[in-house]
C-alpha positions as CSV (number, residue, x, y, z in Angstrom):
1,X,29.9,-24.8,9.1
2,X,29.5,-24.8,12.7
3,X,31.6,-27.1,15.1
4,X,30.2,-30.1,16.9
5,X,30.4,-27.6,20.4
6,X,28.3,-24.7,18.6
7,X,26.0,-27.5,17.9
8,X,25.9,-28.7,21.2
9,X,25.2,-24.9,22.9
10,X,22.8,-24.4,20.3
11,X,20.8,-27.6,21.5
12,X,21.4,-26.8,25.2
13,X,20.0,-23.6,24.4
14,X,16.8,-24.2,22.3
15,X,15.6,-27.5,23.4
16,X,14.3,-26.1,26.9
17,X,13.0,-23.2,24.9
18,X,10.8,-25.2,22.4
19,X,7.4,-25.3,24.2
20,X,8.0,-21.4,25.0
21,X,8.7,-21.0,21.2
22,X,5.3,-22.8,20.2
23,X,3.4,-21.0,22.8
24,X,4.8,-17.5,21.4
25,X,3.9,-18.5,17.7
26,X,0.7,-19.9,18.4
27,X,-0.7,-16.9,20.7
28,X,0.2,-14.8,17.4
29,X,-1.0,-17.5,15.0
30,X,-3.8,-18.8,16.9
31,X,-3.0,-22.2,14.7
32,X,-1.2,-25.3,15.8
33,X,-0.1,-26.4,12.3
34,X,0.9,-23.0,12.1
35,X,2.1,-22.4,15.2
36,X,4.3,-25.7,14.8
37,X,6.0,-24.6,11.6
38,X,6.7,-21.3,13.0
39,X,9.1,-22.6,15.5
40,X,10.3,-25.3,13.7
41,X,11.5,-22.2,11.2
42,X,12.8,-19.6,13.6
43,X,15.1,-22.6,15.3
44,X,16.8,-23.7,11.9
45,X,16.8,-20.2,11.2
46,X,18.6,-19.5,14.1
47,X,20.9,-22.6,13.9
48,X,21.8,-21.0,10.1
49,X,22.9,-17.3,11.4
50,X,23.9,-18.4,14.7
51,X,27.4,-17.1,13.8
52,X,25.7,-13.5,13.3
53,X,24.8,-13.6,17.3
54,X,28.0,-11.9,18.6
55,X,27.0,-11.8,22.0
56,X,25.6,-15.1,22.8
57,X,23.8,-13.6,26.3
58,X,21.1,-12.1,23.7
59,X,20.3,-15.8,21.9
60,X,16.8,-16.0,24.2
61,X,15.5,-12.4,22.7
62,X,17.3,-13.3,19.6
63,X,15.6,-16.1,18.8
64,X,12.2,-14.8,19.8
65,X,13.0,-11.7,17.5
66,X,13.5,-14.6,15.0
67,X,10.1,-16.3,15.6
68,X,8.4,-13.3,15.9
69,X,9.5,-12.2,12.0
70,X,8.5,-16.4,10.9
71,X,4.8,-15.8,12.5
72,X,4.2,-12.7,10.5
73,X,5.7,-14.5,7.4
74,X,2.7,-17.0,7.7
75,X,0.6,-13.8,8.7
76,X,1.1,-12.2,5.7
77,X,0.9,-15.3,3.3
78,X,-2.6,-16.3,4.8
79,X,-3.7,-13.0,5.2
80,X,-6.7,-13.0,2.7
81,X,-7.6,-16.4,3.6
82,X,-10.2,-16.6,6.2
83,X,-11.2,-20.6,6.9
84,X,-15.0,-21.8,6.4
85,X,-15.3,-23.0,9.8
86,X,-13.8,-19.2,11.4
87,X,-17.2,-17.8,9.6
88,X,-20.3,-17.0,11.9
89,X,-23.6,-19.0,11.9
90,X,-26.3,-17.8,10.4
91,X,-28.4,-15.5,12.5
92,X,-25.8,-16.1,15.1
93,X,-23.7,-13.6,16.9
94,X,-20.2,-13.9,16.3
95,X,-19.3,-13.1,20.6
96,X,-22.1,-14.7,22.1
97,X,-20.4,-16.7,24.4
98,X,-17.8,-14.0,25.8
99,X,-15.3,-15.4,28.3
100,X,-11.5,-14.9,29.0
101,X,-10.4,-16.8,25.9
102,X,-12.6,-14.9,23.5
103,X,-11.3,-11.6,25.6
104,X,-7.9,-12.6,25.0
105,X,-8.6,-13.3,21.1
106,X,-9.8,-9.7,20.9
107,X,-6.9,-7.9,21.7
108,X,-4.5,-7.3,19.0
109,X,-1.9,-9.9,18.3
110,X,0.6,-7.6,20.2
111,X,-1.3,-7.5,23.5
112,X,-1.9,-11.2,23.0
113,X,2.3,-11.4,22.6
114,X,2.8,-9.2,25.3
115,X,0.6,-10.8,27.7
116,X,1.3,-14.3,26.9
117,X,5.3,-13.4,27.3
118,X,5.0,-11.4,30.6
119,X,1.8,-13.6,32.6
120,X,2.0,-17.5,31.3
121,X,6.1,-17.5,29.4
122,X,7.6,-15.3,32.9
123,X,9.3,-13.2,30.9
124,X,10.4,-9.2,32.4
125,X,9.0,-6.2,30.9
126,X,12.7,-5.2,29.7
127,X,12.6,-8.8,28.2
128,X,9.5,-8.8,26.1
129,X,10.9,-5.1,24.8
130,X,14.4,-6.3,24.1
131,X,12.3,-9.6,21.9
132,X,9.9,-6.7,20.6
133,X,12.8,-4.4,20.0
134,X,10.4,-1.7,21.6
135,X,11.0,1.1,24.6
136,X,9.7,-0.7,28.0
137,X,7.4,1.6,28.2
138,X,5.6,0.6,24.6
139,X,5.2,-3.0,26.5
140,X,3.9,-1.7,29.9
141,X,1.3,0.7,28.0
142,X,0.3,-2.6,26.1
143,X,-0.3,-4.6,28.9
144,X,-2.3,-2.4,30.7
145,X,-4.4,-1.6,27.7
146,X,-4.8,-5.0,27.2
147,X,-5.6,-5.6,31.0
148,X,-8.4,-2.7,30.9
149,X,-10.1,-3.8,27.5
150,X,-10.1,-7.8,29.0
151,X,-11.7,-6.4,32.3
152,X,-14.1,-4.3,30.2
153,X,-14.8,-7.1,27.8
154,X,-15.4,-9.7,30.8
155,X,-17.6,-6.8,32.8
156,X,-19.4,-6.1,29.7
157,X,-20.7,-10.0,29.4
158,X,-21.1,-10.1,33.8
159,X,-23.6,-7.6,33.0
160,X,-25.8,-8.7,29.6
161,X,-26.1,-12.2,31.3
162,X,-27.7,-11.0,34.5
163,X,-30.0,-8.7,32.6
């Protein structure tokens, strides 16, 4: 069992982390019940292995490496399952309203991860690949990708609305 001071550093440690940690999950969830349980899981997770950490420097990427494996737990278990209000009207288009949101929904859930780590969480680009447990360069091809098909996306709707 872990002593009253691992307890404490574990605290110290994750409590300022915890609006990062439902950020993360919901940007790959795109759920806030979801989202919620995702971090409440990779922090008890953590608190249960913290004795596998041996360097305690690496908890931050550690712990995101932890939520990252809860959200695609929930991924996979609610994969086939797509909710009644997520369907498209009737004779509606599903993107008719394109703006940055629905841009940023339409990347993949890694260029979501990526760009909600590196622009909104702050995090460095050897950062997101240590959490990713990618090469850097993986993460900087990703973000611009992501950049480019966003611009496109955004350029794309500029130009059907003044036509």
């Amino acid at each position: 069992m872990h002593s009253m001071k691992d307890k404490r550093w574990f605290t110290q440690q994750v409590r300022p982390m915890l609006d990062t940690l439902y950020r993360v999950a919901f940007t790959i969830l795109e759920n806030d019940a979801d989202a919620q349980d995702a971090a409440q899981n990779a922090a008890e997770q953590a608190y249960v292995s913290l004795e596998r950490l041996k360097d305690r420097s690496k908890f931050r990427p550690w712990l995101m490496r932890i939520l990252k494996n809860e959200c695609y737990i929930i991924l996979r278990s609610k994969k086939r399952v797509i909710p009644f209000d997520d369907l498209p009207e009737e004779g509606r288009e599903p993107f008719d309203a394109l703006d940055l949101k629905t841009a940023f929904s339409r990347l993949s859930p890694e260029s979501r991860l990526c760009i909600t780590l590196y622009y909104y969480e702050g995090y460095s680009i050897s950062e997101i690949a240590a959490f990713l447990n990618e090469p850097e360069g993986t993460v900087k091809s990703r973000l611009s990708r992501a950049r480019k098909s966003m611009r496109q996306d955004l350029t794309d709707q500029e130009v059907s609305h003044a036509e």
